[in-house]
N, C-alpha and C positions, 0 to 999 in steps of 0.2 A: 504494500500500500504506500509504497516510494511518494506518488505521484499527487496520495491526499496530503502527507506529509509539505509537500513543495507547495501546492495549491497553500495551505494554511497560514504558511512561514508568509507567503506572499502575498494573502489577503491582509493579514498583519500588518505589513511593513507598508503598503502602500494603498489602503482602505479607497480613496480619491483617485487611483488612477484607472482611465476605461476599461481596459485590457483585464482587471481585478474587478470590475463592476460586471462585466461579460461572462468573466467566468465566475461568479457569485452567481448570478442565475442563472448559470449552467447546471452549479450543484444546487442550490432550489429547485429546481424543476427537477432534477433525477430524482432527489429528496421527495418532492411530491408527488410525481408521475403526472407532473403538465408539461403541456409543450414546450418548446423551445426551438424558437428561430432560428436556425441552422444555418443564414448568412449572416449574424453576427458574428460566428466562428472566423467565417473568413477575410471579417476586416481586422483581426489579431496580426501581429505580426507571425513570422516564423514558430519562434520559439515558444510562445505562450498559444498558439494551436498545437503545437506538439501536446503542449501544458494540458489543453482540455481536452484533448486524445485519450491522451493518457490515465487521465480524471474518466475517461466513461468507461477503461476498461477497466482500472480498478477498481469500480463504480460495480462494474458486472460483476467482478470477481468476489467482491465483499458479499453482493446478493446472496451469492453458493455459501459463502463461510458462515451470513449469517441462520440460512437455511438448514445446513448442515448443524447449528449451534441448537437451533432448536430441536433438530429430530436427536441430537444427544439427547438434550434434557428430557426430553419424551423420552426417549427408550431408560433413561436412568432413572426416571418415576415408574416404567414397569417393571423395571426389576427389581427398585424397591419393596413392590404393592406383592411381588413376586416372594421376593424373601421373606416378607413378613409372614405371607400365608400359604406356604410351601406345597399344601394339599389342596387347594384350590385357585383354579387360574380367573384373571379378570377377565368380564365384558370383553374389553378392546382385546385383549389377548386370543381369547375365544375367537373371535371372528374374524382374525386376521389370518 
């Protein structure tokens, strides 16, 4: 997550400059799942469209981690509900 790391450092330090106002509602809108106008990307210069590039794939990536984060805790609440009651399986357990 390099790229949320850089986006951050760089909304920080230059809150007022456009290129950080563009890419702030780049991640608002990933954030929200609203649109976003895709030729304001390309009045960025070079490097700060690398910038939000890079911001949507580890955008996507985080999605997975944090999906994945959840089906841990899911599955380690069944195995709790599991171990407690060793002789009987749960509901969800059952029907899966």
């Amino acid at each position: 997550m390099q790229a949320l790391k850089k986006a951050r450092k760089l909304i920080e330090k230059k809150p007022a400059k456009q290129s950080v106002l563009t890419l702030s509602k780049l991640i608002l809108a990933l954030e929200s799942e609203t649109p976003f106008n895709l030729s304001e990307l390309y009045q960025l210069d070079y490097d700060d469209f690398e910038l939000a590039l890079e911001v949507i794939k580890d955008w996507r990536l985080d999605r997975y981690y944090s999906t994945k984060a959840v089906l841990l805790g899911l599955s380690m609440q069944v195995e709790e509900v599991a171990s407690a009651e060793p002789n009987t399986e749960t509901p969800a357990v059952a029907a899966a």
